[in-house]
N, C-alpha and C positions, 0 to 999 in steps of 0.2 A: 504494500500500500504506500502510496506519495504521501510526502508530506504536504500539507497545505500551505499556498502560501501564506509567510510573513503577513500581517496587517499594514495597511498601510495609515499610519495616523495622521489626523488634518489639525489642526486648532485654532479653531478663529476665535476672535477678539468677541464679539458678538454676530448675533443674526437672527433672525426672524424667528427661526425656527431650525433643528438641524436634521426633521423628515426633512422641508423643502430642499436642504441644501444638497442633502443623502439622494432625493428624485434628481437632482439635477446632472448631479454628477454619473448618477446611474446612468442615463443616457444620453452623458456626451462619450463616457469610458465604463461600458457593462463588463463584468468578469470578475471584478476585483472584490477585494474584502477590505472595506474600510472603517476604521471609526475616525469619525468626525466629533470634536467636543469643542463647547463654546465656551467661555467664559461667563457668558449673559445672552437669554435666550426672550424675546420679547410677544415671540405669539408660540409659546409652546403648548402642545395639545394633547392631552389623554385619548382614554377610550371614548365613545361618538362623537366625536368633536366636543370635549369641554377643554375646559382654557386650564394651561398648568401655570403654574406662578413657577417662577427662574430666577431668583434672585440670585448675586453672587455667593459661591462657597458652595452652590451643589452640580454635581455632576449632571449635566445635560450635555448628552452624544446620542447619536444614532449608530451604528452597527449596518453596513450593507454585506449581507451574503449572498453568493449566488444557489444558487436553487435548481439547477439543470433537470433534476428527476421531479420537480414541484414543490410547491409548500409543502412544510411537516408540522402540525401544529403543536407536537411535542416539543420542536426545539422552542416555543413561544416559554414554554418551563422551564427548561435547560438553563436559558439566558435570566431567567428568573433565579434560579436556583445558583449560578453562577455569579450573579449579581450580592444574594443574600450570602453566599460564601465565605465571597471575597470580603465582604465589611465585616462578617461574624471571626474572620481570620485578624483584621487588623485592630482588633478590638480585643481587652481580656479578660480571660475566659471568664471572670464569674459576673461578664456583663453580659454576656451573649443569651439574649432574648427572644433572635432575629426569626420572623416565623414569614409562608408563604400563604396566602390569600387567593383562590381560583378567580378566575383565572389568571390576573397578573398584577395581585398587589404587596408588595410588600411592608410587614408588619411588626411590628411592636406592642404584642396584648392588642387591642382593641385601635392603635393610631398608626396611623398611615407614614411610613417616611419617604415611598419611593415606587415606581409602577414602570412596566413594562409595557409600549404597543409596538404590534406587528403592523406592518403595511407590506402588500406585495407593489414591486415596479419592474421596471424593463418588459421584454415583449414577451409574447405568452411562448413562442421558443424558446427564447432564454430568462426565464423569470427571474428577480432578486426580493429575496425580504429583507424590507426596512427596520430594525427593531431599538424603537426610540427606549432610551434609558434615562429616567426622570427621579435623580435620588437627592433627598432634602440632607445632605451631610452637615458639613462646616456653617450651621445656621443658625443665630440665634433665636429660643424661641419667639422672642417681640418680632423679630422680621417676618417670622411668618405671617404674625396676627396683623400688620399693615396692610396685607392686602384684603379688601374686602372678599372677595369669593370664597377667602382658604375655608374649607372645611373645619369643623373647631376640633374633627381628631385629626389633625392633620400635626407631624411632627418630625425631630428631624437628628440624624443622630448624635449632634452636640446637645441637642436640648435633651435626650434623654440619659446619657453619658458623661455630658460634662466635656468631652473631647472627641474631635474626629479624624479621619484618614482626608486628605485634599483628595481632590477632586482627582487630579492627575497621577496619582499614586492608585485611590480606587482604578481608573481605568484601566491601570496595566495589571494588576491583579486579577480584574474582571473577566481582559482577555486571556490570559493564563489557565483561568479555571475552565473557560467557556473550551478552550482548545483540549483540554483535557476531555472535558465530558462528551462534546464533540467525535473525538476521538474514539473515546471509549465505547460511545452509540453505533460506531459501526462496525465492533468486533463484536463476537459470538456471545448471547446473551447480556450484552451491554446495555440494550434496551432497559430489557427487565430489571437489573442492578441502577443504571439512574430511575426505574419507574420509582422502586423501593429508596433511593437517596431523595425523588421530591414527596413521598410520602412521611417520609420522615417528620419531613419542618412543614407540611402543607397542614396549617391550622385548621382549614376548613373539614377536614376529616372527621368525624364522629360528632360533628355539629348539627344542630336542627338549621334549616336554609329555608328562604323563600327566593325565588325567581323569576323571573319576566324575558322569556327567549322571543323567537322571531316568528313574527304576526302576531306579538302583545297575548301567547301566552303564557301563562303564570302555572305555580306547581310551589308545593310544599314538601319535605321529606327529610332525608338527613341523610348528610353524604357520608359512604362507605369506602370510599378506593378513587383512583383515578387509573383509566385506560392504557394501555401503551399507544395511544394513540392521542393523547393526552384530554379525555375526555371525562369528564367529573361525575363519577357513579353515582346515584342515587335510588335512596329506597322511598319511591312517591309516596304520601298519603294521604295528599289530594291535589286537583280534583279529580274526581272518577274513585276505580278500586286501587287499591295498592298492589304497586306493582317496582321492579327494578327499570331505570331510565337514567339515558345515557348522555350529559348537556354536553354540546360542543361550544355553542356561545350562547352568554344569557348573563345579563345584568342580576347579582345575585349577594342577597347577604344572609347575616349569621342571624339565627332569631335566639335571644336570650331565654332562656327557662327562669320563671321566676319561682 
């Protein structure tokens, strides 16, 4: 097996956004593996288009891979999971809290520091997915609270720590881990060994959920496993009979037991 190549790293000052910037270069130069990190990111954007706040001190990059055989929406965990790693590695140990949230949030107990979106670009012969990385590190908790939209669990890993990894130090460990796992997913039973590594830290696991998937419907149950296909198992128990179902995408949270 080849090795992959090198990453090629970009780092701009600021920008818009660094999917746009990840599209753009995708098709002036498709093939490559790049991260892109910004300093200061001014229309960064979650999952269905909401607005990310980017203030200085967190890591905002995009990630372009190519994709020749298609999307895999297991690697959308992978780079989750490599993401949660690499901060839980540079942090010690009797801090490390670092948990995973289906599909692609990362967590701390019940507050948000950092989220993962896929985007597919380039042509449908040679696909690439965009995979924007949005982590609240080196942030004081007040900076968060100035922008009006932040969510109120929204946090970050100084404020819950006291101390964090830069931004540029997180990315090279990020890619380190991501090529390991990477790696590892395409040797013999590699699947199954990272399915069992994001089960591990995937919070959502043995929780009661509620959901809202595509055509607005909804479903109650508690998740048991996730897929090798990275698909979030659940044991339905409503609406209809109960029954095992399988979410590939669906807006979804944890419902508390009181």
């Amino acid at each position: 097996m080849s090795l992959p190549k090198p990453w090629k790293k970009i780092v701009l000052d600021e920008t818009s956004s660094t999917q746009d910037e990840a599209r753009r270069l995708v098709l002036a130069e498709p093939g490559v593996r790049r991260a892109i990190r910004t300093r200061l990111q001014h229309k960064g954007r979650g999952r269905l288009g909401n607005d990310w706040h980017s203030p200085e001190g967190g890591l905002w990059c995009t990630l372009t891979l190519p994709a020749p055989a298609g999307p895999d929406p297991f690697h959308n965990l992978l780079v989750a999971l490599a993401a949660r790693n690499s901060i839980a590695s540079l942090l010690p140990k009797e801090s490390l809290h670092l948990a995973l949230k289906w599909p692609n949030d990362l967590m701390v107990g019940d507050r948000k520091w950092g989220g993962v979106l896929a985007e597919i670009a380039g042509s449908s012969e040679s696909p690439e997915i965009l995979f924007g990385i949005g982590l609240n590190l080196d942030i004081e908790a007040k900076v968060l609270r100035e922008h009006p939209e932040m969510p109120a669990e929204a946090t970050s890993i100084r404020a819950e720590f006291g101390h964090s990894p830069s931004p540029a130090q997180a990315l090279e460990s990020i890619l380190s881990h991501l090529d390991r796992l990477l790696d590892e997913d395409l040797s013999e039973g590699g699947r199954e060994r990272n399915r069992l590594r994001i089960a591990e830290v995937l919070d959502t696991i043995g929780r009661q959920i509620q959901w809202k998937g595509p055509a607005d419907r909804t479903g109650t149950g508690e998740a048991t496993g996730i897929s090798p296909e990275g698909a979030l198992i659940v044991e339905r128990t409503s609406p209809g009979p109960p029954g095992e179902e399988q979410l590939r995408s669906a807006e979804m949270s944890h419902v508390r037991i009181c």
